[in-house]
N, C-alpha and C positions, 0 to 999 in steps of 0.2 A: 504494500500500500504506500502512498507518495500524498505527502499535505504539500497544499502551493499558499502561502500567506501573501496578499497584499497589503501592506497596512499605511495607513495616513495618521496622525496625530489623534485624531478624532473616531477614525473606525480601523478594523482591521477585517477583511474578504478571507475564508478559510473555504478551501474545496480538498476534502481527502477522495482520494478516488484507488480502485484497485482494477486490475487486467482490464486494462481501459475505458472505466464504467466509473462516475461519480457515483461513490458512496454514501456522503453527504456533503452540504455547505452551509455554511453560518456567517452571521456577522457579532463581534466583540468589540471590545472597548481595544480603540489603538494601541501598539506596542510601540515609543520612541525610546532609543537609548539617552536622547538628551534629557528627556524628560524622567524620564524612569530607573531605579534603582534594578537591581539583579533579585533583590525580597518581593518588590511589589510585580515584577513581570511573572515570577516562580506562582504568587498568589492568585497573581490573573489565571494563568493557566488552570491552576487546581480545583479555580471555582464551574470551569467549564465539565457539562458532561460528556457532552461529545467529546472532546479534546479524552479525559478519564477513561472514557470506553474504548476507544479504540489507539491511547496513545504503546503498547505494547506492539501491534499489528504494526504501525508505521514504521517503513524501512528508511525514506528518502521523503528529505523538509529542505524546501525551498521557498527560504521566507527573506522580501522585499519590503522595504520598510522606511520611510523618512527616520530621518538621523542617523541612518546605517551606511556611513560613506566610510569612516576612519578602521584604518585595523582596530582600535581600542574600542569603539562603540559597536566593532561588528564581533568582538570577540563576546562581549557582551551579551549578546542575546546567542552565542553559538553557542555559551556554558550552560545557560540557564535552558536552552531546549534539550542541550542532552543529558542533563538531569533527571528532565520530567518523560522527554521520549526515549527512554534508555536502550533500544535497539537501531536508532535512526543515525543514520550518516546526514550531516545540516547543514545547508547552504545558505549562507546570508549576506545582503545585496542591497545596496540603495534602489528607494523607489524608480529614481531616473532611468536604472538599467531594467526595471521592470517594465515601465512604461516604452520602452525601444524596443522591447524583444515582443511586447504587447501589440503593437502598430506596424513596426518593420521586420517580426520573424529575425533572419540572419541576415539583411540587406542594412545600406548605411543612407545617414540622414540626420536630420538635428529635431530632438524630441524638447517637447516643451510640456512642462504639468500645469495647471492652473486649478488647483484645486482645495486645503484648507491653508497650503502653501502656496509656493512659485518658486520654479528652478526650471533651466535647458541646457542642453546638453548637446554632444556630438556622438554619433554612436556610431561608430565604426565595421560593425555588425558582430562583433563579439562584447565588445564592453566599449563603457563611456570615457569621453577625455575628459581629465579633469579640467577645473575652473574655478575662480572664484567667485561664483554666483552664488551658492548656498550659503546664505547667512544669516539663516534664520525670522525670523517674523518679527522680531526688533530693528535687525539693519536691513531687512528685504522686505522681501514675501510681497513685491509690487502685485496688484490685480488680484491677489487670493482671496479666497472667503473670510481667511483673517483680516486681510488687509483693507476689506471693504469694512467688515464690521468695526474697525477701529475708526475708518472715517464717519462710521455711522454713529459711532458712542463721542466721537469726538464733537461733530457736531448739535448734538443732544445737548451736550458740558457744555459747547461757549453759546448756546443758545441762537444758533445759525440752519437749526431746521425748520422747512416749512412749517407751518401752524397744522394745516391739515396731516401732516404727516404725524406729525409729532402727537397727535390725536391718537393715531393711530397705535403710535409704537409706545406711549404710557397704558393704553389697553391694554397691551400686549404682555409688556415688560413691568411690575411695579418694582423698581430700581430706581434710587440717585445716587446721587454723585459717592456720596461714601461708600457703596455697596459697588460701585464703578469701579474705585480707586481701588477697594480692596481685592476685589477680585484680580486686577489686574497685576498691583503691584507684589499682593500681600502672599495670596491664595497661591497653592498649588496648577502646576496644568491652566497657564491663562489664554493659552490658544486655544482650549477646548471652549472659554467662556466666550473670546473673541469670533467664532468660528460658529454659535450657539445661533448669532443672527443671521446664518445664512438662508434659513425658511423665509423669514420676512421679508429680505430685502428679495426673494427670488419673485413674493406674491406679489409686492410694490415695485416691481423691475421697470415698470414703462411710465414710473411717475417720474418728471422732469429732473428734479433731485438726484434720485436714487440711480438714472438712466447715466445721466451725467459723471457722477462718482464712479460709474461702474466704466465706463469709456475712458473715463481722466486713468482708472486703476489698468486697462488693457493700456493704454498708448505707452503708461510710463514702462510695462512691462516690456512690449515691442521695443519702444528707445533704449530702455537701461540694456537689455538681455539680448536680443534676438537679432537686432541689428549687427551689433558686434560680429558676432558669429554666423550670418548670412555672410556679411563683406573675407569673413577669414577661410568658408566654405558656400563658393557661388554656387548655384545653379544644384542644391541639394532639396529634396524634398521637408517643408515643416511638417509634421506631426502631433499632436497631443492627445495627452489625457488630463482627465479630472474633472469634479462636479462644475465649476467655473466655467471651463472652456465649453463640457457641453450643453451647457446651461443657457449660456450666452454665446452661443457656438454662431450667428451672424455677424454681430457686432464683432466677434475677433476677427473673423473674416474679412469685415471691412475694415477694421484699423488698421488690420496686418498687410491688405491691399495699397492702403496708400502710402506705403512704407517699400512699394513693389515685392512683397512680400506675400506667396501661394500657401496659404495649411491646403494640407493635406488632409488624412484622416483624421475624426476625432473621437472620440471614444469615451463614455462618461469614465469608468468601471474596466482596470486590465486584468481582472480579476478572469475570467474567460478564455481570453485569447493565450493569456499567461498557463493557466492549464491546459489547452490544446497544445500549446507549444511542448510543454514537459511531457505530458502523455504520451508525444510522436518520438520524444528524448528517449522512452524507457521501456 
């Protein structure tokens, strides 16, 4: 049997599958190593059934994962899965390289996530080149679902959101400012909080506001990330994944347009394609 994990900050995609037949699939609470100790990942796991039933059966774990780029943060979750799946040989992998072998198989191209994050990449058809783009949702994370809902909480605090909106999102949310601050600054896991408004802002997407935010967060992504690496690799196919991109999968299209820039495919979820791929591996 072979588990394929995809995980984001926020969620984590599981498919164990055996002699080429999904066996089962689940979704969990995200596994980041930035975030996460090697106690409370050991915990996550143990609260799962599924995972408990059939963790003896699995032979082969391929788990992709934001935070998982560094040897140290990939050894990380390679200790603590062969712990708990104590017959399994474990493979572990930043999201990036998941999301490339997700959309382009073994071919080469520059893959883009946009999803509780934001990061792109060059993928060669085996692995990614590195870069300094990953920097997390404090110095990055342009266009993400973090990154939107922080200009949504921002604007909330200096009191610069429409009235009718803001009708809307005190319904929604009963939070201020100190319940803001603390979550963000104080609490644990504040990407999961920042990342929490992504329902909202998908239901209010074509209010002037929230349209605008969402296109100012795509353009900055295109300028800061995509350009660069378009001019260093011409004439290469873009790609992505993640809730964002296919959420707002026109809008990317046309910012990325007027930038002379083609996506390609786009994909909510490489949680799929990512298993087809391993299935044919084994």
């Amino acid at each position: 049997m072979i588990a394929v994990v995809f995980s984001g900050s926020r969620f984590s995609d599981w498919r164990l599958a055996e002699r080429g037949k999904i066996v089962t699939g689940f979704r969990m609470m995200g596994i980041n190593p930035y975030l996460h100790d090697e106690r409370f990942i050991l915990q996550l796991l143990n609260k799962s059934n599924n995972l408990i039933n059939y963790a003896e059966r699995i032979r082969r774990i391929y788990f992709f994962g934001a935070g998982s780029s560094s040897p140290e943060r990939k050894d990380k979750i390679a200790s603590v899965f062969r712990q708990f799946f104590k017959n399994a040989k474990v493979t572990v992998d930043h999201d990036v390289r998941a999301s490339a072998i997700s959309t382009f198989g073994d071919s080469k191209g520059l893959i883009g996530i946009l999803g509780s994050g934001s990061n792109v990449a060059y993928f060669n058809g085996k692995r990614t080149v590195e870069n300094n783009f990953g920097l997390g949702y404090i110095l990055a994370d342009e266009g993400s679902a973090n990154w939107i809902g922080r200009m949504l909480l921002k604007s909330y605090l200096n009191e610069t959101i429409p009235e009718d909106l803001l009708e809307k999102f005190v319904e929604r949310y009963p939070i201020d400012r100190k319940i803001i601050m603390d979550k963000v600054y104080n609490q644990a896991n504040p990407t999961l909080f920042l990342t929490s408004f992504a329902d909202f802002i998908l239901e209010n997407h074509k209010h002037r506001f929230v349209k605008k935010t969402i296109y100012h967060g795509l353009k900055l992504y295109v300028e800061t990330y995509l350009l660069p690496l378009t001019k260093q690799y011409p004439d290469v196919v873009v790609n992505f994944t993640g809730s964002v991109a296919a959420s707002y999968e026109e809008w990317l299209r046309e910012v990325a347009g007027k930038y002379n820039i083609t996506v390609g495919t786009v994909i909510r979820e490489p949680i799929h394609n990512l298993l087809k791929y391993y299935l044919n591996k084994n």
